[in-house]
C-alpha positions in Angstrom: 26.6 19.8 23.8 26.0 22.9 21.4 22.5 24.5 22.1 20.5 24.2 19.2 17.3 22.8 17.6 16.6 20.3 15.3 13.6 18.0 13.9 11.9 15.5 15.9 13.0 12.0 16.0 10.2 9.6 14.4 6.1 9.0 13.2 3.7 11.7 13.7 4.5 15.2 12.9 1.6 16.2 10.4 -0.8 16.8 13.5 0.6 19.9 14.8 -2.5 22.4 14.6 -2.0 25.4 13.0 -3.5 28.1 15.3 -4.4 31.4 14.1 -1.4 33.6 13.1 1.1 31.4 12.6 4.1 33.8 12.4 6.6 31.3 10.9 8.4 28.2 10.4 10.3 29.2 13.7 7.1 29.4 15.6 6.4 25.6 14.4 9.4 23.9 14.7 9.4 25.2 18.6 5.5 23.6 18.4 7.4 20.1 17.0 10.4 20.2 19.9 7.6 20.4 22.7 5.4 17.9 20.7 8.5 15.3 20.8 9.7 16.3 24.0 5.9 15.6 25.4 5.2 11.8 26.6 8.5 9.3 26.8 9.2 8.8 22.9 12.4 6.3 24.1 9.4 3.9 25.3 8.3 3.4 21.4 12.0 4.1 20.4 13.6 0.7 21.4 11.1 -1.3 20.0 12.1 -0.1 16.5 15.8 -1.5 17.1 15.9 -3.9 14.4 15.2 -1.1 11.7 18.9 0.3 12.6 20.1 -2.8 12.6 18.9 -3.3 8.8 20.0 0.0 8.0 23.4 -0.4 9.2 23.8 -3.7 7.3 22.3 -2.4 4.0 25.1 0.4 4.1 27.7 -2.0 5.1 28.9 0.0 7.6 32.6 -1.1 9.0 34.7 -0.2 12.1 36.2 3.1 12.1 33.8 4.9 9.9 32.5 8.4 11.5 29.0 8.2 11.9 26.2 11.1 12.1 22.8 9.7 12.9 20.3 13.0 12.7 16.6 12.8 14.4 19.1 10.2 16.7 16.2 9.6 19.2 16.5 7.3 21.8 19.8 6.0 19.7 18.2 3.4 17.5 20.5 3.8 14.7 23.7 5.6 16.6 23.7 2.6 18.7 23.3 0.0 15.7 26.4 1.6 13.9 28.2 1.8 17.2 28.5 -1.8 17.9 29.7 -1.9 14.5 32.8 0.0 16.1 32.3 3.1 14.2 33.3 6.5 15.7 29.7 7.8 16.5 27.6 10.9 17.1 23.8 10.6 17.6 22.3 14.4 17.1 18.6 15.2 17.9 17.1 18.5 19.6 15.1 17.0 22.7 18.0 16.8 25.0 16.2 14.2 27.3 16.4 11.8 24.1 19.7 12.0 23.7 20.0 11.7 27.4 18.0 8.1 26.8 20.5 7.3 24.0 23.6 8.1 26.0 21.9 6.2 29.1 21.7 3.1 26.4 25.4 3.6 25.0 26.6 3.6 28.9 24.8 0.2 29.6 26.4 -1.6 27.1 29.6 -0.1 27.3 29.6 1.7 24.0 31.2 4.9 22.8 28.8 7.7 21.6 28.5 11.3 21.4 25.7 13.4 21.8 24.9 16.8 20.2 22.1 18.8 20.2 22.0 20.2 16.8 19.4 21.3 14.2 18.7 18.6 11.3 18.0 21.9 9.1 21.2 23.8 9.5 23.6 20.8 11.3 26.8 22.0 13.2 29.1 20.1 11.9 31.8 21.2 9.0 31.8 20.3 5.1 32.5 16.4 4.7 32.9 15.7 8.6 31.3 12.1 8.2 31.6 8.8 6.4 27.6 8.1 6.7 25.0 9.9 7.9 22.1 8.1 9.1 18.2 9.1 10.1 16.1 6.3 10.8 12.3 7.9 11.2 13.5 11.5 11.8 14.9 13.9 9.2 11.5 13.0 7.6 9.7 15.0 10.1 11.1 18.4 9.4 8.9 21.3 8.4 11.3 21.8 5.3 12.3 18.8 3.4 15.1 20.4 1.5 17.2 21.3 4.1 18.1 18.7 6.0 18.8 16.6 2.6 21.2 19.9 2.0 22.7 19.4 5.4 23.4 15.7 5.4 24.7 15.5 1.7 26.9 18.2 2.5 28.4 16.9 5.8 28.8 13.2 4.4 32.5 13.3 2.3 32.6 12.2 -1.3 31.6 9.0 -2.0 30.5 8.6 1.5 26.7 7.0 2.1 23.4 8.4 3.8 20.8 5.8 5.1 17.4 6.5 5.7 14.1 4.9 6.8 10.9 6.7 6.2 7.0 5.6 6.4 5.6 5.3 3.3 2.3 6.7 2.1 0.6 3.4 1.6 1.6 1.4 5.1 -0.1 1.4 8.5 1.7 4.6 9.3 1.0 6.2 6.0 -2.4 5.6 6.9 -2.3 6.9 10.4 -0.9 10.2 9.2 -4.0 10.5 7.1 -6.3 9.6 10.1 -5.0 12.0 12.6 -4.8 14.4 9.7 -9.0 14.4 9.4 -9.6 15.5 12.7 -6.4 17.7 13.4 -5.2 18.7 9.9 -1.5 19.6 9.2 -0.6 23.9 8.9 -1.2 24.8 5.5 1.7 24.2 2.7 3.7 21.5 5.4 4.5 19.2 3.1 3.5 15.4 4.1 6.7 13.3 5.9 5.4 10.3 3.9 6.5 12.0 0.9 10.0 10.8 2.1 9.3 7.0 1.8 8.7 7.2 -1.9 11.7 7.2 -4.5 10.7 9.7 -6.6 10.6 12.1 -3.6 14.0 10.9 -2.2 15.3 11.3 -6.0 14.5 15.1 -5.8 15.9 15.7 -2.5 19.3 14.4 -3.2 19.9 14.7 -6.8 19.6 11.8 -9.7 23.2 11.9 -9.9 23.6 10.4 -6.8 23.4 6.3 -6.8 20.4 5.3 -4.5 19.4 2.4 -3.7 15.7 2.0 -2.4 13.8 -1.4 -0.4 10.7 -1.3 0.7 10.4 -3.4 4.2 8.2 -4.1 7.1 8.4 -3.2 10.5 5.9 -4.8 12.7 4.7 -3.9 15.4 3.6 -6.2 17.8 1.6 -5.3 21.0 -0.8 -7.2 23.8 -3.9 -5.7 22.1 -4.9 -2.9 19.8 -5.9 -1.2 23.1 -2.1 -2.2 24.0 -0.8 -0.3 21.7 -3.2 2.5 21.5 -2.6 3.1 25.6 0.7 2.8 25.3 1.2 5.6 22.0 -1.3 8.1 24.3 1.0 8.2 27.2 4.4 8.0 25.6 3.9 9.0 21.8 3.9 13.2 21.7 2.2 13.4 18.5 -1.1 10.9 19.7 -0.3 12.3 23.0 -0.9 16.3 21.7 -3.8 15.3 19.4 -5.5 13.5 22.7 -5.1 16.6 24.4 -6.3 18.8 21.4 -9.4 17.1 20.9 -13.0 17.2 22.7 -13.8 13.6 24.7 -16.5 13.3 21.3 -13.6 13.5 19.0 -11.3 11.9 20.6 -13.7 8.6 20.8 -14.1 9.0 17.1 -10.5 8.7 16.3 -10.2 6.3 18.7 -12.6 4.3 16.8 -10.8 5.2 13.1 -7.7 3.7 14.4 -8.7 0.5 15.9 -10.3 -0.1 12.7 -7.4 0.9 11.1 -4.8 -1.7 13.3 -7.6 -3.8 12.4 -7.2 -4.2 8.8 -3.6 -3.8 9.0 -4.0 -6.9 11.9 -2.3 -10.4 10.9 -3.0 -11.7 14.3 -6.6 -14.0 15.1 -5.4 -14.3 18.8 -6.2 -11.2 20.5 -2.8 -9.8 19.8 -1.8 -7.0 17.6 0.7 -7.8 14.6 0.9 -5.1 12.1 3.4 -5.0 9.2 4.2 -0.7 9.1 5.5 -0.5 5.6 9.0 1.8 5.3 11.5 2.4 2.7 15.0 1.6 3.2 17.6 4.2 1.5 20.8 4.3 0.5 22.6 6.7 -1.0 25.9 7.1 -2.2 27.1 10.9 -2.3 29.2 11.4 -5.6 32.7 11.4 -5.7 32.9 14.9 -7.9 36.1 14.0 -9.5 35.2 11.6 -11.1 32.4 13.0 -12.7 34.7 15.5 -14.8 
């Protein structure tokens, strides 16, 4: 595995404090890799299976393809396009993640490679993949440019990238914006959610490309809002760090915020927690340039 860095792999990322003399974008995305490396994010990972599943069918992905999924996780989408038979590498920069994903791939006797690699400037030659996936990840990064750059120009001509981001409106949407009152985001990081509208997706890889957008549910479905609030505190890094960044006064006061939050969202009357976490499903087909003279 190359040593490099790259973006986290899924919700959270807005709450990263900006402390006094913030020297650069460096000095934050090293703040993000111990954020997502904090906790056991492969706990939350594998309950959001099914979105890599979707993703994978919405692209139509078919054996033999070479796959790149960026922000890879836990392997939620590498391992969904894996047991498709492509030719897969899952890239993240928490190594113990990948380690999770490879763990995965090894228990059910499935190829994968892992790469550490850095979602803003990815390791890989022009055109080296069929499809380039990020399900929750590439979302996260300090600079959304970039890693739309990087994965447009790593997918070949007329080759796909699939995405799933959090929209503004949803559960998670909403979250963000919770968190965000008591630990706001560094000044000028632009919000992830941004990336689970069309309009935002539209500037980031170019109107001439053809994208296709749906907006889904994932839901997420726990013993208890106390369930699921335990269980994001001890495995989630970003709840996890804004926990541990916040006085025991504060930290009931958010506490409160989001059980009323889960509690509007809430379709469950038994006890149980069943919330729909709106996301936006993309795909996008990179141009095939010779055809467009």
């Amino acid at each position: 595995m190359k040593n490099s860095i790259m973006c986290g792999p899924t919700l959270l990322a807005p709450q990263i404090a900006a402390r006094p003399g913030m020297a650069n974008a460096g000095d934050m995305k090293a703040r993000q890799q111990a954020m997502w490396a904090s906790g056991d994010f492969a706990v939350i990972g594998t309950t959001l299976q099914i979105v890599g599943e979707e993703l994978c069918e919405a692209m139509d992905l078919r054996s033999g393809l070479r796959v790149l999924d960026v922000a890879a996780g836990n392997g939620t989408t590498a391992l969904a396009a894996a047991r498709r038979w492509c030719d897969v590498t899952a890239s993240d920069y928490v190594p113990a993640l990948l380690e999770r994903a490879r763990e995965r791939a090894a228990a059910e006797r499935l190829p994968l490679t892992i790469e550490i690699a850095d979602a803003e400037a990815l390791p890989f030659a022009d055109e080296s993949f069929d499809a380039v996936t990020s399900t929750f990840g590439a979302m996260f990064t300090p600079d959304h440019e970039k890693p739309a750059k990087e994965m447009m120009r790593v997918c070949r001509e007329g080759g796909k990238i699939g995405l799933a981001n959090w929209t503004p409106a949803g559960f998670i949407g909403e979250l963000f914006k919770a968190v965000g009152r008591y630990l706001p985001p560094p000044a000028g990081m632009k919000s992830p959610a941004l990336w689970g509208t069309k309009d935002h997706i539209l500037e980031l890889f170019g109107h001439g490309a053809s994208c296709k957008t749906q907006v889904k549910n994932f839901m997420f479905r726990y013993r208890s809002d106390e369930h699921w609030l335990t269980t994001f505190k001890a495995f989630y890094g970003p709840i996890l760090k804004a926990y541990e960044n916040l006085d025991e006064e504060t930290g009931r006061a958010l506490t409160g915020d989001i059980k009323a939050l889960i509690k509007w969202f809430n379709l469950a009357h038994d006890g149980t927690m069943v919330v729909p976490a709106e996301y936006l499903q993309v795909v996008i087909e990179k141009p095939e340039f010779s055809k467009e003279i």
